[in-house]
C-alpha positions as CSV (number, residue, x, y, z in Angstrom):
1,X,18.4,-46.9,-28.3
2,X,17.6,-49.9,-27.1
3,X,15.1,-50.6,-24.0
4,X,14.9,-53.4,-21.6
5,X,11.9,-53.8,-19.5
6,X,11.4,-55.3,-16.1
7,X,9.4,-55.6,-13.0
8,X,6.1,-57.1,-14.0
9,X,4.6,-60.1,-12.0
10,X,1.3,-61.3,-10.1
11,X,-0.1,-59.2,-7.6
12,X,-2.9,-59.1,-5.6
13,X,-5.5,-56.0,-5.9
14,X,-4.2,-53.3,-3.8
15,X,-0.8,-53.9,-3.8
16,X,1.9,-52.5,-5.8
17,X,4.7,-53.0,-8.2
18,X,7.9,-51.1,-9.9
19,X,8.8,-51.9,-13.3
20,X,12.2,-50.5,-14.5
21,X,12.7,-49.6,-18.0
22,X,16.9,-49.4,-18.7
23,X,18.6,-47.6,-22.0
24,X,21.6,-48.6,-23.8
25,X,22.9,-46.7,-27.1
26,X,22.2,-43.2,-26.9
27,X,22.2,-40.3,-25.2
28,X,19.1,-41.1,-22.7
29,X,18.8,-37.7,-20.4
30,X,17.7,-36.0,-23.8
31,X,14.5,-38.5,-24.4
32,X,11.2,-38.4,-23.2
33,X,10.3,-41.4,-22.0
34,X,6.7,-43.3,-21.3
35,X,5.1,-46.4,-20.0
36,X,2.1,-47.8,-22.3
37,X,-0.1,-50.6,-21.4
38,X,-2.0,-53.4,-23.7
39,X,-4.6,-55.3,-22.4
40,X,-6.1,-58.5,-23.7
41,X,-8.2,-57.2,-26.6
42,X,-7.7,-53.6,-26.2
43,X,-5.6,-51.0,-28.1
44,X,-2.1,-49.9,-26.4
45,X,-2.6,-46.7,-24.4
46,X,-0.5,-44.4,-22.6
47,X,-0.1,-44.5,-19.1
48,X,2.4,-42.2,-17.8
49,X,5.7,-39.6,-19.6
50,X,8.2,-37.9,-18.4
51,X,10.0,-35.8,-20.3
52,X,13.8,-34.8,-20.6
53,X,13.1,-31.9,-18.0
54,X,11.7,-34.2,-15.5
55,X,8.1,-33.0,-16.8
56,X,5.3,-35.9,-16.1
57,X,1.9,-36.7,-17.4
58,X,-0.6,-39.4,-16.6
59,X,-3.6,-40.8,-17.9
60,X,-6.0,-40.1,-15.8
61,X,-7.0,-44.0,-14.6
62,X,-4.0,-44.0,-12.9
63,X,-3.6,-40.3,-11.7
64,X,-2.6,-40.8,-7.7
65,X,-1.6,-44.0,-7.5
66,X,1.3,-44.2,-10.5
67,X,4.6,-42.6,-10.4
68,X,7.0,-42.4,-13.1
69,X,10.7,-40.9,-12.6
70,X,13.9,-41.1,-14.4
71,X,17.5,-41.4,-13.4
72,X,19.9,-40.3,-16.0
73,X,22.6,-41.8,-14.6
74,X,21.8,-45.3,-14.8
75,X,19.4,-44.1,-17.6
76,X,16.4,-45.9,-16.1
77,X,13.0,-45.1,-16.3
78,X,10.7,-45.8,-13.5
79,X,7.4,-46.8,-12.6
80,X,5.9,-47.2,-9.2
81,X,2.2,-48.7,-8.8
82,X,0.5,-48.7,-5.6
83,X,-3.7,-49.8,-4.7
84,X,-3.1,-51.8,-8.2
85,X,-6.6,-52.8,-9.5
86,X,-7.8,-55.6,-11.9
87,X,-7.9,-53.6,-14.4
88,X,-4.2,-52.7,-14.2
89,X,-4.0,-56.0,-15.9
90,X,-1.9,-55.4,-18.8
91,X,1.5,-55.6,-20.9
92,X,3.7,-52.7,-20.1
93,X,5.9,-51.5,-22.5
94,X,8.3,-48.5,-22.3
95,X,9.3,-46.1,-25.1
96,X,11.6,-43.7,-25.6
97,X,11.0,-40.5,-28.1
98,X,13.0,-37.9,-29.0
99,X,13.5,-37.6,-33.4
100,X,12.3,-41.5,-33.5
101,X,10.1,-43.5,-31.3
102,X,11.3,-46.6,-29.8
103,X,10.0,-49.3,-27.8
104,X,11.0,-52.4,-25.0
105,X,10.1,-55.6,-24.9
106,X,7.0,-55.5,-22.6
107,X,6.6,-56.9,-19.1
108,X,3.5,-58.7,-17.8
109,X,1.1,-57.3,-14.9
110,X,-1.1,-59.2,-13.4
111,X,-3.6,-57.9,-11.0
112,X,-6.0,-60.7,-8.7
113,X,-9.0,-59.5,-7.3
């Protein structure tokens, strides 16, 4: 499967953003899905799933102000991000597992204080 990423930009603290993550090449209602974030000098770390089921986690920096959703039919991934902070700051990258892991290019968040 192939993922393209999109969404990222500048924004100021307390604002918000949706990235889009879209699928081509397989069968996409049947992956699990997730948005990970790297920032500068720091290991990539999970930030929100969902799974096939419509099942959702969150790390818990971003518990109540993230959102992540699917639709299957344009087999997109979502995520909303509202009261962004600073240290939002990040590349977001989506993946998509089911036997095999695969990932998207990234998109770039930038949050101003």
């Amino acid at each position: 499967v192939q993922l393209q990423a999109s969404g990222g930009g500048l924004v100021q603290a307390g604002g918000s953003l949706r990235l889009s993550c879209t699928a081509s090449g397989s069968t996409f209602r049947l992956y699990r899905m997730g948005w990970y974030r790297q920032a500068p000098g720091k290991q990539r770390e999970l930030v929100a799933t969902i799974s096939s089921d419509g099942g959702t986690n969150y790390a818990d920096s971003v518990k109540g102000r993230f959102t992540i959703s699917r639709d299957n039919a344009k087999e997109t991934v979502y995520l909303q991000m509202n009261s962004l902070k600073p240290e939002d700051t990040a590349v977001y990258y989506c993946n998509a597992a089911r036997v095999s892991i695969h990932w998207g290019q990234g998109t770039l968040v930038t949050v101003s204080s």
